[in-house]
N, C-alpha and C positions, 0 to 999 in steps of 0.2 A: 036631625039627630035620631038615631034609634030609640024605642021606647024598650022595655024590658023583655016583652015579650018575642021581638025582635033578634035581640041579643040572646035570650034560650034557645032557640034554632041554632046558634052556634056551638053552643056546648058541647052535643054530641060530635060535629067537626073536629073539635078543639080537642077533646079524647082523641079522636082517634089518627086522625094524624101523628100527635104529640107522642102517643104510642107508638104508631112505624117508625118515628125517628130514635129512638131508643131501638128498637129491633134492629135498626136499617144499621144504627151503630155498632151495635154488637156484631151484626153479620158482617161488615166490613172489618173490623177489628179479629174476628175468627178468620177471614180470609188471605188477611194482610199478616196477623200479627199472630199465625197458628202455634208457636209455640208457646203463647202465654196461657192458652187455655189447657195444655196438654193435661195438670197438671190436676184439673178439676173435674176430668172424666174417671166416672167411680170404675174400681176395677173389675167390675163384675160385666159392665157392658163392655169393655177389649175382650173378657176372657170367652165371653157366650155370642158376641158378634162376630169375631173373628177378622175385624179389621183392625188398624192399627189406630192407636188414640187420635197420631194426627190427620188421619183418612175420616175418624168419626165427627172430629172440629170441624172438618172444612167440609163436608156434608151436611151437618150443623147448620153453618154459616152459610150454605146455600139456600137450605128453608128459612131460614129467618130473611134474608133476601128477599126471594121471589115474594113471601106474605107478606113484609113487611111492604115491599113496593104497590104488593097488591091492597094493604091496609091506605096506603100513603093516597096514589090514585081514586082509591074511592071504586073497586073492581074488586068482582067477588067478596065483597065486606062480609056477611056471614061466615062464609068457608071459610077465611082468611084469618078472618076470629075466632072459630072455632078451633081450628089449628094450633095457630099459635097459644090461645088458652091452655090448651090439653098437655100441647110441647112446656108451656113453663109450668103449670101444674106438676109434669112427670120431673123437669129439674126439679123444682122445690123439694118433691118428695123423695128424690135422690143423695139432696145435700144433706139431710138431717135437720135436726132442729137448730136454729141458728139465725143470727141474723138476714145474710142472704137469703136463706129458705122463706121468711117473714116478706121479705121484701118483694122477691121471685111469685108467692102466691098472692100479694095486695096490686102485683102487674099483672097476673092471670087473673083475676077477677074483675081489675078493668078491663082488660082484655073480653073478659066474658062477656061484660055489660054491653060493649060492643056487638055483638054477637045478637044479643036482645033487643038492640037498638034497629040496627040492620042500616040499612041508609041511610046517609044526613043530607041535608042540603049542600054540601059540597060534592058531592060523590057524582062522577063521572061516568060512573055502569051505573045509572038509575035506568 
């Protein structure tokens, strides 16, 4: 049996996996299902990007992808969290005040702790 100390080593695993699958989901779901998001991109980034809302979801949904997979694998863990932090950090401060917004920065600050963490004992780019 594991003694306690044992079982702490996995924690940081446990974050950050449990994190890319939540990414991994969203990016699937921006990819698959782009019209559901269409509806949550602020107008100010269509009007100064110059692409169309559902060109900016499925661009979206490709970074949440690639980091998320790279989160998932245990590759490039830093950059990967750092990214993504920053990326849900910028929605949060997009949405406004609000629930989502609350919710969006309490995942980019796990996100971040990751980031701090850097490798776990799962991670496959050590």
């Amino acid at each position: 049996m594991m003694n306690e100390r044992q079982l702490k080593e996995y924690a940081p695993a446990i974050v950050r996996i449990s994190l890319s699958l939540v990414f991994l989901w969203f990016s699937f779901n921006q990819l698959f299902l782009t019209n559901n998001f269409i509806d949550l991109i602020p107008s100010w980034i269509v009007s100064s990007s110059g692409i169309s809302p559902a060109m900016f979801v499925i661009l979206n949904g490709i970074l949440e992808f690639v980091f998320g997979a790279f989160l998932l694998l245990g590759i490039h863990v830093r950059l990967s969290a750092l990214i993504l932090g920053l990326h849900l950090i910028g929605i949060a401060l997009s949405l406004g005040y609000g629930v989502t917004m609350i919710r969006d920065l309490g995942l980019a600050l796990a996100t971040i702790s990751i980031l701090f963490q850097g490798d776990d004992i799962l991670c496959i780019g050590k």
